[in-house]
N, C-alpha and C positions, 0 to 999 in steps of 0.2 A: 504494500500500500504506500508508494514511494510518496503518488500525490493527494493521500488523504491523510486532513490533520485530526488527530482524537482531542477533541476538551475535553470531554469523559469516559465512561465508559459506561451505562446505561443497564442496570439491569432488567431485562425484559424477559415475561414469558410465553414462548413459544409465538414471537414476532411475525406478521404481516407488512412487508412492505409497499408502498403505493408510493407513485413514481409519476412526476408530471415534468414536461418542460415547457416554457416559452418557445415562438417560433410554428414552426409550420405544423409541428402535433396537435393546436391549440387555437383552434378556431375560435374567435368570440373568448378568447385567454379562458372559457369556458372549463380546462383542465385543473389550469394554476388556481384560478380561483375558487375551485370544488375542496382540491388540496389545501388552501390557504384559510376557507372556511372548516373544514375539518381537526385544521391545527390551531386556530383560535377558541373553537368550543372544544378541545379534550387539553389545552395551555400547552401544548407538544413545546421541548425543550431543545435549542440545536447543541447535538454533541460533537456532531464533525463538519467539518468544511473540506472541500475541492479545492486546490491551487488552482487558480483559473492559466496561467503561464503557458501549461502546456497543451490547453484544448479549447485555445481561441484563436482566432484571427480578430486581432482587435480593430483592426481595419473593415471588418463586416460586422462585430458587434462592440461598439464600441463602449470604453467606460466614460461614465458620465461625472464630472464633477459640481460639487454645493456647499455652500458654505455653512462652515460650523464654527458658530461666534468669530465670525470674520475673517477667518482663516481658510482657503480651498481645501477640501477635500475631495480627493479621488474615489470613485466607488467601481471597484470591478466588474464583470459581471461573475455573477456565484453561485454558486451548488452548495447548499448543505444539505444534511440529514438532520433529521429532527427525531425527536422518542416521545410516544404518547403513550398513555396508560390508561386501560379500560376496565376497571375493578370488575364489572358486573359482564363480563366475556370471560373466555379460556386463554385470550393470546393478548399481546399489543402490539403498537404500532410502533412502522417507522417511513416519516413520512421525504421523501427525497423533492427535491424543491432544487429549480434553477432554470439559468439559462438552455437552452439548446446545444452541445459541445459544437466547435467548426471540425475540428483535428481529433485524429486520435482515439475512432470510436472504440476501436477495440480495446486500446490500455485506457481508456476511461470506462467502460463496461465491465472490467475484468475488476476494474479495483474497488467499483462499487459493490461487485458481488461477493469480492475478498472479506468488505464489511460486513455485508449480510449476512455470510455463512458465518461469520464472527463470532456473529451476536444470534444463530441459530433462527434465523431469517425461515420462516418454514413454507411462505408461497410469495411470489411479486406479485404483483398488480399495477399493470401500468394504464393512464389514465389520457386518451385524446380526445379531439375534436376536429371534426373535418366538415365543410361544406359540400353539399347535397341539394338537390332537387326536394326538396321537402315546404311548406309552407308554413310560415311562424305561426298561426292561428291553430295548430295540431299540436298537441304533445307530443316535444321534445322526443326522439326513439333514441336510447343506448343500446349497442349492439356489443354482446360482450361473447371470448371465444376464449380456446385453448387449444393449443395443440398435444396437450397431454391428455390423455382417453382416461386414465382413472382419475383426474381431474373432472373431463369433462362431464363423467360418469355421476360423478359426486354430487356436485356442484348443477347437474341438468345442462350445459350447456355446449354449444357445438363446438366442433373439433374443427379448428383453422387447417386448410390444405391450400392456402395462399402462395404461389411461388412468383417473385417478381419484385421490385425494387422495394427497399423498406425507410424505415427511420431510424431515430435514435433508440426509439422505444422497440422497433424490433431486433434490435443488436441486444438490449439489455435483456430481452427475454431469451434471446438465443444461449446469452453467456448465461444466465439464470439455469435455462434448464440441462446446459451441458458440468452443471457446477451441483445436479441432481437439484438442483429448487424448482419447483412446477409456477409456472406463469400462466396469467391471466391478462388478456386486452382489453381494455373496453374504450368506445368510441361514441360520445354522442354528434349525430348529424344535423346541422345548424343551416337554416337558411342560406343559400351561397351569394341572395341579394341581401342581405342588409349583412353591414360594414362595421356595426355597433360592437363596444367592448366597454367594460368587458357584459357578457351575456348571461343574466343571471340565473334562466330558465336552461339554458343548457347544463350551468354548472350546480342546479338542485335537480336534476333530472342526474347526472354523475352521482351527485351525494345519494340519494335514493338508491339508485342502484349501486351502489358500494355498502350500504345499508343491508342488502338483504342479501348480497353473495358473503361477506362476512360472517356474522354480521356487526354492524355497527349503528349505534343510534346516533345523530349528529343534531343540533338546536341547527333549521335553515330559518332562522327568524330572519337575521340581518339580508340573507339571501332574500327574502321574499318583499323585507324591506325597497328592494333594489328596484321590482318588478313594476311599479308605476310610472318611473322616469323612464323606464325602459320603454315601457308599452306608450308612454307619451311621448318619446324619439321616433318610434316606430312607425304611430300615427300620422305625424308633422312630415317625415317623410313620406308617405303615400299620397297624404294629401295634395304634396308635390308635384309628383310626376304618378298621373293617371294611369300611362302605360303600365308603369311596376303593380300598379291596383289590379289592373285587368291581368297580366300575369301570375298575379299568387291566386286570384279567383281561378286562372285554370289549374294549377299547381292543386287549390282545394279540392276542385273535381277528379281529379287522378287520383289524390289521396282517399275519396271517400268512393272509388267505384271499384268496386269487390273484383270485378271480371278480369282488373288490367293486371297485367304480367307484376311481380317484386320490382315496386322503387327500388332509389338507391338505399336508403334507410332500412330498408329488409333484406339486404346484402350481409354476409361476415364483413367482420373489420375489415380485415387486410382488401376481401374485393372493394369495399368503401374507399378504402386509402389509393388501391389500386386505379378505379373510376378518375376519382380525381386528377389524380397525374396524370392519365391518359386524357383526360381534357386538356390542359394546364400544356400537356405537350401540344395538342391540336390546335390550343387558343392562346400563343401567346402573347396576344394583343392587348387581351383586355378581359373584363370576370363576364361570370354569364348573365348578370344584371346588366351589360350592355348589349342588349338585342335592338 
């Protein structure tokens, strides 16, 4: 673990990992935000930090500086881990939080699971967001998967047969499960027209469903707090540009006709993740809200 620092060492039992980045996993920051409300209501404590040094290109993610009592300070961009603890479970948590890495996915995958299995890390979960063909006025869908069969066996949930470009978040399930830790994806699908962040319905639609594969109970009070401004960004927009109106109303009829073939939102992850790129590669113009 050359480039993780320990501040403690966290007694935990029988640990759950969940794993979010900023960046392209994180539509609508929908992931971070899901993780960052989960570690404010269980007071998650950080015990280790990431050297950022060796897995940036600070050229594409740059550090930002602010001032503290008048003095600049620089702020990296950073990964920690964090330790929560759940009396009224069997296991807790550990909650991974950062940037995107540029560099280095493999010795930064390897050293995070070096920690994991440390501290007896007993399944990951890693946590995204992608945009989709789906319409904001539907419930949010999280699609969650595994590519381990007694996992999936366990747990009710499909077994990922994804083969084709990934993320960060599929590097660390990769090292996870050759490191014998069973991994878990989940991905909620976010409108691909509205631009809004962060999106609060997506990330209590994550919290929820990380609730019940767990399980974990989480207060989304402040999330749901969130939901007005939101829905009255939403609104203001439309009002706007009638076209985008007239688009999600067919978007709602898709969704609500039984007959039509699996959206993208009832796809596995990885084909979700897959979708997109293959757009992304067809359209690199512009998003699909410029019709």
């Amino acid at each position: 673990m050359e480039h993780v620092t320990l501040i403690s060492r966290p007694r935990l039992r029988r640990p759950v990992l969940l794993a979010a980045f900023d960046g392209w996993n994180d539509a609508g920051e929908s992931a971070t935000t899901a993780i960052d409300a989960i570690g404010a209501a269980l007071d998650a404590v950080t015990f280790a930090t990431v050297d950022p040094e060796e897995f940036y290109d600070f050229q594409a993610t740059r550090p930002t500086v602010r001032l503290v009592e008048g003095l600049r300070h620089v702020d990296w961009p950073t990964v920690e881990l964090r330790a929560a603890k759940l009396p009224q479970a069997d296991h807790d948590l550990i909650l991974l939080r950062g940037h995107e890495p540029n560099l280095r996915w493999r010795t930064f995958a390897t050293e995070v699971v070096e920690v994991a299995a440390g501290l007896g890390v007993e399944m990951v979960v890693t946590v995204g967001a992608l945009l989709a063909d789906v319409p904001h006025t539907r419930p949010t869908q999280v699609v969650s998967s595994t590519s381990d069969q007694l996992l999936a066996e366990q747990l009710g949930l499909p077994v990922s047969r994804y083969e084709g470009p990934t993320g960060i978040l599929g590097v660390l399930s990769d090292a996870a499960a050759r490191a014998g830790i069973p991994a878990v994806g989940l991905w909620a699908a976010l409108p691909h027209y509205l631009h809004l962040a962060p999106n609060p319905w997506g990330a209590m639609a994550l919290v929820e469903e990380l609730g019940r594969l767990l399980p974990v109970a989480v207060d989304t009070s402040e999330l749901v707090g969130q939901t007005q401004a939101f829905d009255a960004a939403v609104t203001d927009l439309l009002d706007e540009n009638p076209e985008l109106t007239g688009y999600v109303e067919r978007l709602e009829a898709d969704a609500d006709d039984a007959d039509d073939p699996p959206g993208l939102a009832d796809l596995p992850p990885e084909e979700l993740v897959a979708e997109v790129e293959r757009y992304l590669r067809d359209h690199p113009g512009g998003s699909r809200g410029e019709r």
